[in-house]
C-alpha positions as CSV (number, residue, x, y, z in Angstrom):
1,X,-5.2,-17.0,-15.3
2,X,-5.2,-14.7,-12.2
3,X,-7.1,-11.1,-12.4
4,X,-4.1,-9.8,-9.9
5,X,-0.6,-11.0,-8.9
6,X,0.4,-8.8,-6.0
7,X,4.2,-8.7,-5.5
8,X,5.9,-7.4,-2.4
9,X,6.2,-7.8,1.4
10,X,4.2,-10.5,4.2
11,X,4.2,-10.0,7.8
12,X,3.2,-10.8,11.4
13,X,1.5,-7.3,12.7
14,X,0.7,-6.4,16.8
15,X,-1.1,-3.1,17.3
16,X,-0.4,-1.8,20.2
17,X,-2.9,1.5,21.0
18,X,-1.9,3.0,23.3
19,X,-4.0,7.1,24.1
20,X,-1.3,7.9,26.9
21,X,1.5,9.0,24.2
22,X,2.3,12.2,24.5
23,X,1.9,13.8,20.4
24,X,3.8,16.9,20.1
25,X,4.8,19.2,16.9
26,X,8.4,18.2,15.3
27,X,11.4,20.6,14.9
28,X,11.2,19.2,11.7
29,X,8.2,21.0,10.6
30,X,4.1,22.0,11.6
31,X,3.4,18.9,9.3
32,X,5.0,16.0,11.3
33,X,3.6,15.1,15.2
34,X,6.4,12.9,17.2
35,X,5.1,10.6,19.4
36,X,6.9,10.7,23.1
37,X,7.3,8.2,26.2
38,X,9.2,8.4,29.0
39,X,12.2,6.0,28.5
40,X,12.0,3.7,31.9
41,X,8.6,4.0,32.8
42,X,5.3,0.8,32.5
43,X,2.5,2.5,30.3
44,X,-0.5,0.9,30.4
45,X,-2.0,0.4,26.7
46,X,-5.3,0.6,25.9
47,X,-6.0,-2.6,22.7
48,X,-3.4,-5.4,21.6
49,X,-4.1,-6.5,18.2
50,X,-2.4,-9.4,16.2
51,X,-3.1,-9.7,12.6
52,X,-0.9,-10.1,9.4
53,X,0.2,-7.6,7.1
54,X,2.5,-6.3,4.6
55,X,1.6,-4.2,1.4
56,X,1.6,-7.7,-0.9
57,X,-0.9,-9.2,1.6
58,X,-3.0,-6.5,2.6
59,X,-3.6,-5.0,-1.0
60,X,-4.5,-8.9,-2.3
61,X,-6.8,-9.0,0.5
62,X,-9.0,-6.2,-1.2
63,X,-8.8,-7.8,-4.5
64,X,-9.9,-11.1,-3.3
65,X,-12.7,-9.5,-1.5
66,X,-13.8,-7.8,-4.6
67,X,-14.0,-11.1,-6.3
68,X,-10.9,-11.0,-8.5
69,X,-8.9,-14.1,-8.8
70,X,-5.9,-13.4,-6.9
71,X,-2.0,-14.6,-6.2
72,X,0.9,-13.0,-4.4
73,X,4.5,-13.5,-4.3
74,X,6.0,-12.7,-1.4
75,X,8.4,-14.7,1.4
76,X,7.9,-15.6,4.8
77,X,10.2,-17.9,7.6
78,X,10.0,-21.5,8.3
79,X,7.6,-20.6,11.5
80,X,4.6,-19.9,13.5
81,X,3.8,-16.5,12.0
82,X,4.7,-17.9,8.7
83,X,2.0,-20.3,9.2
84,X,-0.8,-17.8,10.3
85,X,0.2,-15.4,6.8
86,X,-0.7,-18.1,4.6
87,X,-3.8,-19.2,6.8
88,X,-5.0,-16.2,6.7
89,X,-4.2,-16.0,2.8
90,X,-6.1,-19.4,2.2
91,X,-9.2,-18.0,4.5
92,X,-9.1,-15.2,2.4
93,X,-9.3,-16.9,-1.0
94,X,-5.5,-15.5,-2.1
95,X,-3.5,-18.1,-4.2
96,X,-0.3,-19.1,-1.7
97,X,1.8,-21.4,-4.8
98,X,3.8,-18.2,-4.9
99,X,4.9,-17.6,-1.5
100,X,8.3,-18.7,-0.9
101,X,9.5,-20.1,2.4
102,X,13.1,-19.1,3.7
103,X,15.1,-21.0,6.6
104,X,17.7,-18.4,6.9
105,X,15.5,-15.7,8.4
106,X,11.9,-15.7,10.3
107,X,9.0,-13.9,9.2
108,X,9.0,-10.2,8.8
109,X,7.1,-8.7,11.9
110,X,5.7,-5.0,12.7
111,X,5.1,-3.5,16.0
112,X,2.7,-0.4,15.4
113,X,2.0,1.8,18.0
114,X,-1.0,3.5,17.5
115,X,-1.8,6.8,19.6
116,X,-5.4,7.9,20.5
117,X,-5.4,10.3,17.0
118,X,-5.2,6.6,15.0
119,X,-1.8,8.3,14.1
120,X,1.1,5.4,14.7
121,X,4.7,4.9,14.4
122,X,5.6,1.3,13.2
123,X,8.9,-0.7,14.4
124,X,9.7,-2.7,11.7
125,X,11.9,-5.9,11.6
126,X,12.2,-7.0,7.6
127,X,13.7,-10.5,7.8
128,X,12.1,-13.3,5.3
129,X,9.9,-10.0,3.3
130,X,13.1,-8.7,1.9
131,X,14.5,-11.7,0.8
132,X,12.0,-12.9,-2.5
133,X,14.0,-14.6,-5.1
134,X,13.7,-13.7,-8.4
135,X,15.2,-16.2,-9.6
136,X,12.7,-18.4,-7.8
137,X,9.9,-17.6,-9.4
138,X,8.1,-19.5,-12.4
139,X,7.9,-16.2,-14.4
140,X,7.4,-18.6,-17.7
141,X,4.1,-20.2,-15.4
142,X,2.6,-16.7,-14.8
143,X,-0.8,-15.2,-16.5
144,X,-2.3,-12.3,-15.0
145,X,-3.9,-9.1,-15.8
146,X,-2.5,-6.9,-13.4
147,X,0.6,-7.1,-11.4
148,X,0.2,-4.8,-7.8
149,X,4.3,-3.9,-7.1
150,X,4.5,-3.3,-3.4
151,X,7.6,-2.6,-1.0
152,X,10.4,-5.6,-1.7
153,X,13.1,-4.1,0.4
154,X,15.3,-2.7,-2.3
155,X,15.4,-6.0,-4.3
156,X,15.7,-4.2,-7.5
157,X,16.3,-7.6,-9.3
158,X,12.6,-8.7,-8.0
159,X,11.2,-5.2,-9.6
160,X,13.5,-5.5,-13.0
161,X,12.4,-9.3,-13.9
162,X,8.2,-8.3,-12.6
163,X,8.9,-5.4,-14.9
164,X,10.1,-7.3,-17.6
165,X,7.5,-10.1,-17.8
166,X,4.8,-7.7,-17.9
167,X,6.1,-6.0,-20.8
168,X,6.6,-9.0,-22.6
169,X,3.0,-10.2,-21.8
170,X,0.8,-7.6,-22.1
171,X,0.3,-7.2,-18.1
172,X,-0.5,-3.7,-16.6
173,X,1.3,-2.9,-13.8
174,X,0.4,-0.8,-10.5
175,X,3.2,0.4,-8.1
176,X,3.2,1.7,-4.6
177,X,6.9,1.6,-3.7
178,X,8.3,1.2,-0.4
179,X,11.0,3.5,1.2
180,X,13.8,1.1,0.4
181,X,13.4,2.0,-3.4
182,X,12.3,5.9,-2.7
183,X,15.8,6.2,-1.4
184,X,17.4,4.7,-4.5
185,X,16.4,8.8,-5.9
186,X,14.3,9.4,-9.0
187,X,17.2,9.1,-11.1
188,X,17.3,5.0,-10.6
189,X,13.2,4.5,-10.5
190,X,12.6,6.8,-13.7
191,X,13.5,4.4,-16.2
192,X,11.1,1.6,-14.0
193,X,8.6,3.9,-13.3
194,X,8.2,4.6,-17.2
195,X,7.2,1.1,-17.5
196,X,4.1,1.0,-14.9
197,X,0.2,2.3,-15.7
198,X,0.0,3.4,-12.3
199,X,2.3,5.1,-10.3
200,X,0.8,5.5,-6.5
201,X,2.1,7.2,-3.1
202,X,1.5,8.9,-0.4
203,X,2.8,13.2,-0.4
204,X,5.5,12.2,1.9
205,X,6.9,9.4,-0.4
206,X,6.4,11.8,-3.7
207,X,8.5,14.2,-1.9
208,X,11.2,11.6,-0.5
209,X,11.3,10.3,-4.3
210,X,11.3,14.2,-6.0
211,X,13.7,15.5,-3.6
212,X,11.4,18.9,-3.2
213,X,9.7,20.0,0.1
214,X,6.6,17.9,1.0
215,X,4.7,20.9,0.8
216,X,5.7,21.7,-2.9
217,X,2.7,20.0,-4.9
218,X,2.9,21.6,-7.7
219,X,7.1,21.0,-8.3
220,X,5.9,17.0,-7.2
221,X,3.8,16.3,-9.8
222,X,5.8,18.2,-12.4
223,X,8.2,16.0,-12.2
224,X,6.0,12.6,-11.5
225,X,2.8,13.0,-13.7
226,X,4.3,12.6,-17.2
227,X,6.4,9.3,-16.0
228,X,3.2,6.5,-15.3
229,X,1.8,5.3,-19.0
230,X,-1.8,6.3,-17.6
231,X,-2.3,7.5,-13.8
232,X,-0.3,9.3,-11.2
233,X,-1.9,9.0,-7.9
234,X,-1.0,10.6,-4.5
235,X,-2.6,10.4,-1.1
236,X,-2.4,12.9,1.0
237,X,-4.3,12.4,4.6
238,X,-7.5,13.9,5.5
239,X,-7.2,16.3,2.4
240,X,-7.9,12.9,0.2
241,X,-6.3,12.2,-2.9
242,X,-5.4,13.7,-6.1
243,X,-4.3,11.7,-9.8
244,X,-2.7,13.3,-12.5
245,X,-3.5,11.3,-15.7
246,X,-1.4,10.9,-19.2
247,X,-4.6,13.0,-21.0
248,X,-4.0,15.9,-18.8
249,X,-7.3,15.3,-16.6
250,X,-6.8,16.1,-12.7
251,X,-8.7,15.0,-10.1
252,X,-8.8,15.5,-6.4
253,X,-11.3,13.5,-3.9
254,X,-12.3,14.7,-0.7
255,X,-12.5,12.7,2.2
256,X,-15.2,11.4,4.3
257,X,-15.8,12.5,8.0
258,X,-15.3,9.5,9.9
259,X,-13.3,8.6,12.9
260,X,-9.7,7.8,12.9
261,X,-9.1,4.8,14.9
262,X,-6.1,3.5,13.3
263,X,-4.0,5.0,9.8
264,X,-1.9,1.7,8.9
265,X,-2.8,0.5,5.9
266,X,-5.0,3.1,4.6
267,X,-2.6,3.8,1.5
268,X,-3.2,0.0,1.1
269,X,-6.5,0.4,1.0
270,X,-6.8,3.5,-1.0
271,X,-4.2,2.1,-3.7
272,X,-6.2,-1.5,-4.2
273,X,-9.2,-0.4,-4.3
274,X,-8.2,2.5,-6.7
275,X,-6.9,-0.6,-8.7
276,X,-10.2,-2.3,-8.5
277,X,-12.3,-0.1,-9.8
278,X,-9.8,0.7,-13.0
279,X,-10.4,-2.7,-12.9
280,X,-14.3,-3.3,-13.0
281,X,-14.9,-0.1,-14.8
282,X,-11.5,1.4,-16.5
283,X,-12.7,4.7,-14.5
284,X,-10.5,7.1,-12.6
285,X,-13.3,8.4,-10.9
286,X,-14.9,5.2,-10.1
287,X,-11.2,3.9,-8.9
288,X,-11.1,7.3,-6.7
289,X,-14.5,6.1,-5.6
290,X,-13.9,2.6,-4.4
291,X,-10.3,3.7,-2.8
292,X,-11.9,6.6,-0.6
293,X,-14.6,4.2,0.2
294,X,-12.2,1.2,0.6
295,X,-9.7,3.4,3.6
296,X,-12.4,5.0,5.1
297,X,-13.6,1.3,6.2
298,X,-9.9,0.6,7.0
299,X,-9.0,4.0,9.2
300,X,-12.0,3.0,11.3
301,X,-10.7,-0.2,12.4
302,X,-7.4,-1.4,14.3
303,X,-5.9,-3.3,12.0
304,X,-4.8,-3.2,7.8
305,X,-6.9,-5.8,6.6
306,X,-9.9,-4.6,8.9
307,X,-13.1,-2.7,7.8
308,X,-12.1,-3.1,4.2
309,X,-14.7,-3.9,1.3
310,X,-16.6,-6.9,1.0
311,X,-18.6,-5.8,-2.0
312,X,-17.7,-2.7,-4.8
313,X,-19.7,0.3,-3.5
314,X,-23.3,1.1,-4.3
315,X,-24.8,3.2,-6.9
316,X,-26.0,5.6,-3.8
317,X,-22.7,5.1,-2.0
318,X,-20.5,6.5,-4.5
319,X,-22.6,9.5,-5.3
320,X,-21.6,10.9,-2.0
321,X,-18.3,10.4,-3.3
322,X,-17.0,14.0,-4.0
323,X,-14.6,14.5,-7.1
324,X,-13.5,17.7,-8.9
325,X,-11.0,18.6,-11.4
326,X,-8.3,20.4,-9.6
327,X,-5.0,22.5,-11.0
């Protein structure tokens, strides 16, 4: 029996930082930076990175670390960076009898370009992490605890069968969904989204699903907190985190002052570890804890599975964790 299934994307990562690009304040509004080059010209960068990534990878990377017993489903091409996701699976202790091998398309790979804020736009190329078969998968074969729901590129079928076996065997079920479902509009995830304990994304994604204005909080999680069976939980930045739950207890956790070498996979890092501590203690406040704690090890490093935890938190590290009801 596995503590954690996590189902969703693998990839081949290269992070490219680069302090030279020019950040400058969108038309579209004071809360979004664009990131300019000129088109033509040889720009020196200043760190190449390769690693392996995806939501399904990276969040089962925390989990192993914490010392849960850990699978993920997932699909990857018949080739080299194929190879180097489940090597770096197997070094990290994650079960790989799920992962599926396709011949029809290669590997999924990202190209993140990270500028000298730690801020980074990503160039994504899906292939083989979009293409998990449902059908494929020993669903009969399959006890876990928890199942992590990640980004699976729109495969609704993939989301509809997870869904269904953990209702039928007791499973609790976490969901950070990518921005392939988002766009399917809340009126296609409600009825899936009713089915998960915990419901997790970042402001931007809350307001892509909700259709209101990123900076509406309040209209967000009017219309998110009473879906989730338990917690609501949405990241927002360097003004922390905030969970709705199905008592009527809010939270909000401050974040810690430390630098911000590199964004990608903080909400990774926040969500899993969120998920661990539910785990080890059934807390919200301890899961707040070990998320904050979890990204700010993550932000510091170039790279998604960098800097996070080896070990849960200490006693003297999470009381300088700050967490107050907010309204």
């Amino acid at each position: 029996m596995f503590d954690v299934i996590t189902i969703g994307s693998a990839t081949r990562d290269v992070f490219v930082k680069c302090s030279a690009l020019d950040l400058q304040e969108s038309e579209v509004g004071s809360h979004v930076l664009e990131a300019c080059f000129p088109l033509g010209a040889k720009i020196d960068i200043d760190e190449l990175v390769f690693e392996t990534g995806g939501g399904a990878t990276n969040v089962a990377t925390t989990l192993a670390h914490l010392g849960f017993k850990t699978a993920t489903i997932c699909s990857i091409g018949d080739d080299f960076n194929g190879r180097e996701v489940i090597e770096t699976l197997t070094t990290d202790g994650i079960a790989t009898g799920y992962v599926q091998q396709t011949t029809t398309s290669k590997t999924g790979y990202s190209i993140i370009i990270v500028a000298g804020s730690g801020e980074r736009t990503v160039l994504v190329y899906r292939g083989a992490a979009k293409l998990t078969n449902a059908a494929a998968v020993p669903w009969k074969k399959i006890v876990t605890r928890w199942f992590y729901l990640t980004s699976v590129g729109g495969n609704l079928d993939l989301l509809e069968r997870a869904l269904t076996h953990a209702e039928n065997n007791q499973i609790k079920i976490a969901w950070n969904p990518g921005n392939s479902e988002l766009k399917l509009g809340l009126s296609v995830l409600e009825p899936l989204i009713k089915k998960v304990d915990v419901l997790n994304l970042n402001r931007e994604e809350a307001a892509l699903l909700t259709g209101l204005a990123v900076d509406d909080l309040t209209g967000i999680t009017e219309k998110l907190s009473n879906l989730p069976k338990r917690s609501l939980v949405i990241t927002d930045g360097s003004k922390g985190a905030y969970t709705v739950e199905a008592d009527g207890s809010r939270w909000q956790v401050e974040t810690f002052d430390v630098p911000r070498i590199n964004v990608t996979g903080a909400g990774d890092a926040f969500g899993s570890g969120f998920i661990a501590g539910l785990m080890q203690k059934n807390d919200v406040r301890y899961g707040l804890a070990v998320g904050l704690w979890n990204s700010a090890g993550c932000i510091q490093e170039v790279g998604a599975k960098r800097g996070l935890l080896e070990n849960f938190p200490s006693e003297e590290q999470i009381s300088k964790v700050i967490i107050n009801p907010w309204k």
